[in-house]
N, C-alpha and C positions, 0 to 999 in steps of 0.2 A: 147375484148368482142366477143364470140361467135357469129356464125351465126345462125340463126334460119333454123333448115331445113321446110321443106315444108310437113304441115302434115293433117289430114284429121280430120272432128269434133269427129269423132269416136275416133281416136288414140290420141286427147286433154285429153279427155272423160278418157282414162285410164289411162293416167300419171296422172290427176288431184286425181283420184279416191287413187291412193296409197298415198295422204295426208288429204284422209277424205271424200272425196267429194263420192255421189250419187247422181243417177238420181229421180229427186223428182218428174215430169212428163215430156212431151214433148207436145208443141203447134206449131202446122205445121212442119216446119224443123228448130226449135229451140229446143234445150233440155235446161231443164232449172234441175242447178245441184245443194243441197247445201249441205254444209260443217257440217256434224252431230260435228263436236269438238267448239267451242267457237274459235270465234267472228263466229255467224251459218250466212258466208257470203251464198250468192248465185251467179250465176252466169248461164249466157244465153250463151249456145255454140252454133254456126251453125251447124248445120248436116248436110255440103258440105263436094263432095270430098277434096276440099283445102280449109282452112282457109287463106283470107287474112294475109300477115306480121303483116300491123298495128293492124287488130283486134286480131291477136293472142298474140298482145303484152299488149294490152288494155286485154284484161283478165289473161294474165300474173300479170299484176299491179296488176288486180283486186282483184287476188286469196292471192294477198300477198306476190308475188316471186319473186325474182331477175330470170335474162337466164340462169347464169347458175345452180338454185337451181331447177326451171323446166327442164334445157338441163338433168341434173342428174334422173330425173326421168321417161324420155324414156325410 
């Protein structure tokens, strides 16, 4: 199993977006993204320079990915 590097909400923000996802608003330093294709999940990103490991993995699950199908889209 891959490691997860160490990445910022911004740079979540654009791997997510090459599988559909958009910024639908932002509320303080959350963006909140969702998914224009079916199942129109959403999903709360932090907009810190570093995402925690676990939350980055918790919305890894969330978005519907395994690591390396998100590592792939860095």
């Amino acid at each position: 199993m891959p490691k997860l590097p160490v990445l910022s909400g911004v740079e979540v923000v654009k791997a997510l977006s090459k599988r559909g996802y958009v910024i639908d608003h932002q509320t303080g330093s959350h963006m909140i993204l969702r998914n224009e294709n079916p199942p129109h999940r959403r999903l709360t990103i932090p907009n810190y320079r570093e995402v925690a490991k676990g939350t980055l993995l918790a919305i890894i699950h969330q978005a519907g990915l395994t690591r390396e199908e998100f590592i792939a889209l860095l």
